[in-house]
C-alpha positions as CSV (number, residue, x, y, z in Angstrom):
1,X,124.8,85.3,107.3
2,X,125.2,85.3,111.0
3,X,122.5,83.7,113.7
4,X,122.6,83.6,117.8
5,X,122.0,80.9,120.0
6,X,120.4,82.7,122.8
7,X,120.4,79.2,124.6
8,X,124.1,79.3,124.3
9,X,126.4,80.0,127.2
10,X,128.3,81.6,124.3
11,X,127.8,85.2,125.3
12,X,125.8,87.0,121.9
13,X,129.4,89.9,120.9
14,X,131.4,86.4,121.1
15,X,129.1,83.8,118.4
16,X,129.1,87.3,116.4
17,X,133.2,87.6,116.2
18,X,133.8,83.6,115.7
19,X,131.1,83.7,112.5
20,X,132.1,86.6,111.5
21,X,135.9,85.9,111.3
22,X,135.0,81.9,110.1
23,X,133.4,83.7,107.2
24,X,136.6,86.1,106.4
25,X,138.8,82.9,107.1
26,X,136.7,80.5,104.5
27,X,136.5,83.7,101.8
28,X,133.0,84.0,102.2
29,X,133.6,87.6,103.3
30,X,136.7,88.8,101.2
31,X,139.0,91.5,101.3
32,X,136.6,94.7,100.7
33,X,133.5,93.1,101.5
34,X,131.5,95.6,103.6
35,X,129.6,94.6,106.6
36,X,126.3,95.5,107.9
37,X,126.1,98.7,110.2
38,X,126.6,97.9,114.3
39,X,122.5,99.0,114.0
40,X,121.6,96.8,111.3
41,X,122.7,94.0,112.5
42,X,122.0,94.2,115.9
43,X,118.5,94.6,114.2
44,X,118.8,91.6,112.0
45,X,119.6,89.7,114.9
46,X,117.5,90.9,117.5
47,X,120.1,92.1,120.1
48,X,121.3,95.2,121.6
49,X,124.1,97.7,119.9
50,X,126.3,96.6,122.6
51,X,126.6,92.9,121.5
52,X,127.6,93.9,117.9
53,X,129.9,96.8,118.5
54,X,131.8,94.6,120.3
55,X,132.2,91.9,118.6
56,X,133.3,94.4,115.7
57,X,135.9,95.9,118.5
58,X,137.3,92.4,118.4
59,X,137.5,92.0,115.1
60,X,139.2,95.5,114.4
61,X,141.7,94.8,117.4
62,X,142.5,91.7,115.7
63,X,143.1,93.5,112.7
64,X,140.5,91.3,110.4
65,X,138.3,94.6,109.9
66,X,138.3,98.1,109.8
67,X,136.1,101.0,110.2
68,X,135.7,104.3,109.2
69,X,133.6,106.9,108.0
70,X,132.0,105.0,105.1
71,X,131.2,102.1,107.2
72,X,133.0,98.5,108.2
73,X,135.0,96.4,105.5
74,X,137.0,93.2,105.7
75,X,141.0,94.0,105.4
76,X,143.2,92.8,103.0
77,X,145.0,89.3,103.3
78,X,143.2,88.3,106.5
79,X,142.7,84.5,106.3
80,X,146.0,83.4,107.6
81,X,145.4,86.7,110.1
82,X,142.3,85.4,111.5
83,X,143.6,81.6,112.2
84,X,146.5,82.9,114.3
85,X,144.2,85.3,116.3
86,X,141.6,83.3,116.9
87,X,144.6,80.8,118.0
88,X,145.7,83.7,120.2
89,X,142.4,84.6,121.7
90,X,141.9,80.7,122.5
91,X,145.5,80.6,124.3
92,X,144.6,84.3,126.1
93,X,141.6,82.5,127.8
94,X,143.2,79.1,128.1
95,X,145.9,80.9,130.1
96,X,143.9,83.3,132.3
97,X,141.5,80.2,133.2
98,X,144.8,78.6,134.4
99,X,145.7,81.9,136.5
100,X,148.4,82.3,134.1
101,X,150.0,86.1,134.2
102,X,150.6,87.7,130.7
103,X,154.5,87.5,131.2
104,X,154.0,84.0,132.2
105,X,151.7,83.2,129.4
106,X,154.2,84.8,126.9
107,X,157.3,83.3,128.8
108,X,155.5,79.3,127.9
109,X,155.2,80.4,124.4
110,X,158.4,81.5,123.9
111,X,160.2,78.3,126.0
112,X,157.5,76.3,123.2
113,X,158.6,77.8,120.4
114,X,162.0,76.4,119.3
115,X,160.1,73.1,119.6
116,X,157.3,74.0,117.6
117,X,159.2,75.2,114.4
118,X,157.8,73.2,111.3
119,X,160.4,70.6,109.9
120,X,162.9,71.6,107.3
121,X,162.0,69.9,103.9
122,X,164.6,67.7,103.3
123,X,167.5,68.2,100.4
């Protein structure tokens, strides 16, 4: 299901989240679909508890899982969900590597967005 590059600058918690929500944004993982325990697959992959309870952090904060008592399962109607936070995440970084504040970060995205609007279908 999921492997690590340990050669990869790609920290281990972060190849984890991307596979994980590639896999819920293809269907491989669909709605219900009940992942492996933070200890089993920090197991299955050889890493620490640390790595994969955070990467499934990510993915609840982004709202593509959720956990409870009976374990981890992938949400409802995630696939568009997943695109636009993964979209998100990649603008989050983009703009901190540019020393961007979060009001200015949200103040380009807003001055983009009238622009950005798909065209109308025309009548």
């Amino acid at each position: 299901m999921i492997s690590i590059d340990h050669l990869s600058a790609v920290p281990p918690f972060e190849q984890i989240r991307q596979q994980l929500a590639g896999l819920v944004r293809i269907g491989s993982l669909p709605p219900g679909h009940r992942l492996p325990s933070v200890r089993q697959l920090a197991g299955d992959l050889s890493l620490g508890t640390g790595a994969v309870a955070r990467a499934y952090l990510e993915l609840e904060k982004a709202g593509i899982i959720s956990t409870s008592r009976r374990g981890t399962v992938v949400r409802d109607g995630q696939a568009t969900s997943v695109e636009v936070a993964e979209a998100a995440g990649d603008y989050v970084r983009a703009s901190q590597n540019a020393g961007l504040s979060a009001d200015e970060a949200v103040s380009a995205l807003r001055a983009l967005w009238p622009a950005m609007r798909p065209s109308s279908p025309a009548s």
